[in-house]
N, C-alpha and C positions, 0 to 999 in steps of 0.2 A: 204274288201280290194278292191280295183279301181282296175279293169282289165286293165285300160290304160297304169295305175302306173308301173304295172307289166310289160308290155309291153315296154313300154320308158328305163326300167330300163334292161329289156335281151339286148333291140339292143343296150345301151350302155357300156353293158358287151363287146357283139360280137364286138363293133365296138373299142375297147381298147385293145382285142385279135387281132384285124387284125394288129392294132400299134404296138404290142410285138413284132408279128410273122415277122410284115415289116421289123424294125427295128434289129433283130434279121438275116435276110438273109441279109442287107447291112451288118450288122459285120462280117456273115461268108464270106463274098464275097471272093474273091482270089484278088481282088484291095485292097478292107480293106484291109487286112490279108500283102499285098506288102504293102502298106504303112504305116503298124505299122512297119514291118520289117526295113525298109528304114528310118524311125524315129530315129527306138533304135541304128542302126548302126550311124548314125549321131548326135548322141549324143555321141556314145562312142568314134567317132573320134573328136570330140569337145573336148571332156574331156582327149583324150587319148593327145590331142596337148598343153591344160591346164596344165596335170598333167607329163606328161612320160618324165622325164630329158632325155635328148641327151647328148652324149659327149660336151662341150662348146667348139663350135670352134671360131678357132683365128678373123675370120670378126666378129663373133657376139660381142667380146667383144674389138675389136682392129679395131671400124668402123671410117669411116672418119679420118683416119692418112694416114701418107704417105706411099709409098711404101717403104722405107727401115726400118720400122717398127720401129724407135727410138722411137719414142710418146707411143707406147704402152708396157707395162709389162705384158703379159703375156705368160706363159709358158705351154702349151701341156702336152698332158701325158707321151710323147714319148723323152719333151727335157730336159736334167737336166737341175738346176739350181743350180748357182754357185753365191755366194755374192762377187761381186768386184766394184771397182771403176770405170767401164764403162762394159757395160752389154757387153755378149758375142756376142749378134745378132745386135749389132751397126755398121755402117758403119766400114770398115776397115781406111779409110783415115783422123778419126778422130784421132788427136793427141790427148794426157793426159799432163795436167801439171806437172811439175816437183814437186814431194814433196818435199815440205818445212817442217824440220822437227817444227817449232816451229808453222806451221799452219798460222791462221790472227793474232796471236796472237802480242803486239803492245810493251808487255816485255822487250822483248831481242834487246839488240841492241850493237854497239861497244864498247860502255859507259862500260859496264856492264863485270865483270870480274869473271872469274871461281874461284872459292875457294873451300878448303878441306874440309871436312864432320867437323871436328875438330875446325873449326873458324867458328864465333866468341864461345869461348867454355860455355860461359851462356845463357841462354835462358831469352831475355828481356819482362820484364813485361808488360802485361795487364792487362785491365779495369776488376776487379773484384777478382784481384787475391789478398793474403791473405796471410801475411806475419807477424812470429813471429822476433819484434825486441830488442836485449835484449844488452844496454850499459854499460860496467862493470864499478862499483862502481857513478853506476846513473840508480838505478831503477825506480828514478822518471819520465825517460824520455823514458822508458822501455813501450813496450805493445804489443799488437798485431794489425797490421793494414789490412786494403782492398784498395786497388786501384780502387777509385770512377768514377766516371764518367766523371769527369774533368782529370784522371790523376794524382790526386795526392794522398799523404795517408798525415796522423796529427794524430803528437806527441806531449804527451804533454808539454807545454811551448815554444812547438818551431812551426816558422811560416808552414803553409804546405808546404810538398817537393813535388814538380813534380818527378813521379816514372815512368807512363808511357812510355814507351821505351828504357827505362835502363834496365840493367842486374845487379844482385846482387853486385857485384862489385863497379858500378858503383853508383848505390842506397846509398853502405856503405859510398861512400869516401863523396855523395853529404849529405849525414846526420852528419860524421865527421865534414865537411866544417860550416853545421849550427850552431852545437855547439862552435865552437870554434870564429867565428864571432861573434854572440851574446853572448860571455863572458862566458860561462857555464862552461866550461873547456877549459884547456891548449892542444894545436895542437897536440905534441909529449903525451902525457897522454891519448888519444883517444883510446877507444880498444870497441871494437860493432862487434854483431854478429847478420845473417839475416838468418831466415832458413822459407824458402817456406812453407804455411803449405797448401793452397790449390790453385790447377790450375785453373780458371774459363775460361769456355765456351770460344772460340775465333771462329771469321770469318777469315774463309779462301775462295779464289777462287781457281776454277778448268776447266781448260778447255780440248782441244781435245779431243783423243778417250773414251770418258766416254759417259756414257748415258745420263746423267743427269748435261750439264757444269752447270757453274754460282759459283755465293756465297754462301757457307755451311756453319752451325757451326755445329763444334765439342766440346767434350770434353764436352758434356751437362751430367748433372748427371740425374738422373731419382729418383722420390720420394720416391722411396724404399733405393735406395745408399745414399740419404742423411738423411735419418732417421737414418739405420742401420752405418754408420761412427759417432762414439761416439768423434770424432776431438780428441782424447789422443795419439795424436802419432805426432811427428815431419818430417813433408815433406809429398808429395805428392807423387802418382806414376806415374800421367797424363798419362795412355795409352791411354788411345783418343785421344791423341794432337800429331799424330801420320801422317806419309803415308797414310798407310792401311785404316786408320779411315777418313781420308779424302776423297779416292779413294770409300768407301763404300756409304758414302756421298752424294757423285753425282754419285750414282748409278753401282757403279762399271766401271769398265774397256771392250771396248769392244773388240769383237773377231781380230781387225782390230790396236788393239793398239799396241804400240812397247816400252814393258814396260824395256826394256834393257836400255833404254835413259829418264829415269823420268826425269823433271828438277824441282826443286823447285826455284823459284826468290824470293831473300829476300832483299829489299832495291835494292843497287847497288849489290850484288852480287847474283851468279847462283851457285847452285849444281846439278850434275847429276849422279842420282842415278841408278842400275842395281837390279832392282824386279824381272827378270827372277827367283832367286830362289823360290820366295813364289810357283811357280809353278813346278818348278822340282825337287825342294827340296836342294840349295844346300845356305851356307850362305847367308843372304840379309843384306844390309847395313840398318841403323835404325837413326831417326833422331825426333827431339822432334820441332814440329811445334809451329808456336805463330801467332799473329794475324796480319793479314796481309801480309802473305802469299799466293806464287801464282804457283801453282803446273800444270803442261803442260807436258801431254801425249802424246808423236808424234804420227804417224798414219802409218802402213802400206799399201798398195793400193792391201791387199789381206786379205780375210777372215781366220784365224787363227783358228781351231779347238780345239785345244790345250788349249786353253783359254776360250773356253766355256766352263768350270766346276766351280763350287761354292770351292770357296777359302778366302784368305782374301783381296783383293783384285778384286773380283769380286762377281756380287750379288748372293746372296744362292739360291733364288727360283726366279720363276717369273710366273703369271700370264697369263694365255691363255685363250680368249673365243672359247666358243664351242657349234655349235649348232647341234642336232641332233633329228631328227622327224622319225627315222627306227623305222619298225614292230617288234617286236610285240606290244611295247613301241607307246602314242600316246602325248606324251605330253614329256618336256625334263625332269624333275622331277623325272616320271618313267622309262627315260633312267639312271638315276643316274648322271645326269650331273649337279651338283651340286659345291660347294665351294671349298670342297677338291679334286674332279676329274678336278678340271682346275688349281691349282697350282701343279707347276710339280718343280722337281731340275733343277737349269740352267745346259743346255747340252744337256734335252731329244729332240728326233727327231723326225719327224712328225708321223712315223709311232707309237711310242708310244705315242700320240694324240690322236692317231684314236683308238687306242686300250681303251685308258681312257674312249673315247667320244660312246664305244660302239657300233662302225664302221666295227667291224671287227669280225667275228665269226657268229654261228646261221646254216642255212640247207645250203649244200653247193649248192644246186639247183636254190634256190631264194635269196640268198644275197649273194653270190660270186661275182658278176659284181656289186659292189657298185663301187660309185664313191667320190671322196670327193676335196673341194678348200681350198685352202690355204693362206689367205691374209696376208702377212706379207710387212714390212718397211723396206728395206735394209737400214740397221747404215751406209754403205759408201757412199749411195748418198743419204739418206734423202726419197728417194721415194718408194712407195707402190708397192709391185707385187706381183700378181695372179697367182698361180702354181695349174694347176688342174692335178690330180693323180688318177689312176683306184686304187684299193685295190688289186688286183691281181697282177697287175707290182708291185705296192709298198711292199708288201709281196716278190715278187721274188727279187728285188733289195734293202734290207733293208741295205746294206752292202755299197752301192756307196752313196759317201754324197749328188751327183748332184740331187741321187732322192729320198734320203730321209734326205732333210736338217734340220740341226738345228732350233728349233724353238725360237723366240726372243721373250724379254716381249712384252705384249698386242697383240701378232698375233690373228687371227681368224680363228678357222678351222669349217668349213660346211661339213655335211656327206649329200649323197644322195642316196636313196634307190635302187635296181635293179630295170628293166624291171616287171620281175614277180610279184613283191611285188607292182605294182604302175598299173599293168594291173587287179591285185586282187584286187585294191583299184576302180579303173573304174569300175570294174563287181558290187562291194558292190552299187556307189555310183549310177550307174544306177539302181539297185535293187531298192534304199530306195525311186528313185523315180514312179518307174512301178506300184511297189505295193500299195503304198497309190491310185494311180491314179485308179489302176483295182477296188480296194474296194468302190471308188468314184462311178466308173460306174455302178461297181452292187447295189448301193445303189439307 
């Protein structure tokens, strides 16, 4: 063995021991040691301004508007909220227009004259509808027809009769008429009988306070009802061609409607109906719709509670998203917030939201001060507002509707976790990165 060897190789020992040992009093230093201190706190107030929700105040989310705060919708924890026609926090010297019960609607006008539920007493044909017609002592000219696309039906021997728009009555005398023009039979000899056998589908329009205005059809059968109808029966029952079925249509009625005053417009004339009872329970008038039909909801310039329950006349259920990322839950999935937790009955209120969404319950220590936002679309003016709520007011105040409102189809409710639960979440998130780093350096 080279004694050099030996040599070179101790003082390269010694001199990689004096590197440990240096290197090792810069880390215990009291500067080191202050400056790891001063790092981790500065990272935790990084993350703690990333992560830690604040109450949402009014400038953060109502920036650059004016001072009387009409541009923005949003609501505190502290202010109810009330759905009307001009928000509560709007200037005072704003006027409101006068309601008009028929709306922009372009309908009604002098022309146009009121009539009895009772006139005209038949209901006139449309395209599709299906009629048995049977001519005594002229089976030949007997059969059962549909009212095609043009409007008409064909029997045979005789040229087509335009049927569209007519009422049975009025079908009978124009088929009487054919026969006896073209020779077939004598005028006074004429004897015919017309019996509905089925209603098809008709367009109707709807407008004002409904969810969903525009053009509907009704009275659609579904592939099951028309398998299971064996056609051996005489007439029709059409209850789709209905009010009700129309008002479900476009989506129900909403909290703001004034259903005491329905109108249906048919041609020149108007009817106006009182639906109040579907909701209180007490007689409602009933009327068998046809195609081209135009049914107009007036509106009240106030949110109606009453109305917000599933009826026949307003929608059964409705739809709410919801998002929620609370402990111990880290994903929305395994908070349960799924399909069936965000369709609710129409009527439920915020706070039964937050109870679906999972927002509400757990250690009273660390998720007691949740918070949660509410974005919903007020039906009376069309525009979006932000309602932010503690859980703890909203639990004491479940009882006042200003601050636990109704929730409407497609709102969106956001939970957010307390302090404790988001300062446990900083202590982890600085953990996972200390430790990988420390194992770095001893490595």
């Amino acid at each position: 063995m080279n004694p050099n060897h030996s040599t070179n190789f101790s003082s390269t020992s010694h001199s990689s021991k004096k590197q440990k040992d240096a290197t090792k009093s810069i880390t215990d230093a009291p500067q080191y040691q202050g400056l790891t201190t001063l790092l981790i706190i500065t990272l935790a107030a990084l993350l703690s301004g990333c992560v830690l929700p604040h109450h949402p105040e009014e400038i953060d989310i109502c920036d650059n508007v004016d001072d009387d705060m009409t541009l923005c919708h949003f609501y505190p924890s502290d202010t109810p909220y009330m759905r009307s026609k001009i928000s509560e926090r709007a200037p005072k010297n704003i006027t409101q227009k006068a309601n008009d019960p028929m709306g922009t609607t372009w309908l009604m006008d002098t022309a146009q004259a009121q009539q009895a539920l009772h006139l005209p007493q038949n209901i006139r044909l449309s395209v599709g509808d299906r009629l048995k017609v049977n001519v005594l002592n002229g089976e030949e000219f007997s059969g059962n027809v549909e009212v095609n696309n043009d409007g008409y039906i064909y029997l045979p021997y005789l040229q087509p009769i335009h049927a569209k728009g007519l009422d049975v009555q009025q079908l009978s005398a124009a088929i009487s008429k054919h026969l006896v023009e073209e020779d077939f039979m004598l005028k006074n000899s004429v004897r015919l009988s017309i019996t509905p056998l089925k209603w098809a589908p008709v367009e109707v329009t709807v407008s004002g306070g409904v969810f969903e205005p525009g053009q509907h059809q009704i009275n659609k059968k579904t592939d099951t009802e028309i398998i299971d109808d064996d056609g051996n029966h005489s007439g029709d029952q059409a209850s789709e061609r209905s009010i009700a079925a129309a008002l479900r249509a476009s989506g129900g009625v909403r909290p703001d409607a004034n259903i005491s005053e329905v109108m249906v417009i048919r041609e020149q004339y108007s009817f106006k109906l009182d639906l109040s009872g579907v909701i209180h329970g007490y007689p409602v008038p009933t009327m068998t719709l046809m195609s081209g039909d135009h049914i107009h909801v007036p509106q009240h310039d106030y949110f109606d509670d009453a109305l917000a329950r599933p009826s026949q006349i307003t929608v059964p259920g409705i739809r709410v998203f919801l998002s929620n990322l609370t402990q111990p839950a880290s994903s929305n999935s395994q908070s349960a917030v799924d399909t069936d937790a965000t369709r609710f009955p129409y009527g439920t209120r915020l706070l039964n939201g937050a109870i679906a969404a999972n927002c509400v319950g757990g250690a009273q220590s660390t998720n007691a001060s949740r918070h949660l936002l509410l974005i919903t679309k007020n039906p009376l003016t069309a525009e979006v507002d932000v309602i932010e709520r503690s859980m703890d007011s909203l639990i004491r105040n479940s009882w006042v509707t200003g601050m636990n409102p109704i929730l409407m189809p497609g709102d969106g409710i956001a939970c957010y976790d307390s302090r404790v639960t988001n300062m446990r979440e900083i202590a982890r998130t600085v953990t996972e990165i200390l430790v990988p780093a420390t194992l770095l350096e001893l490595l």
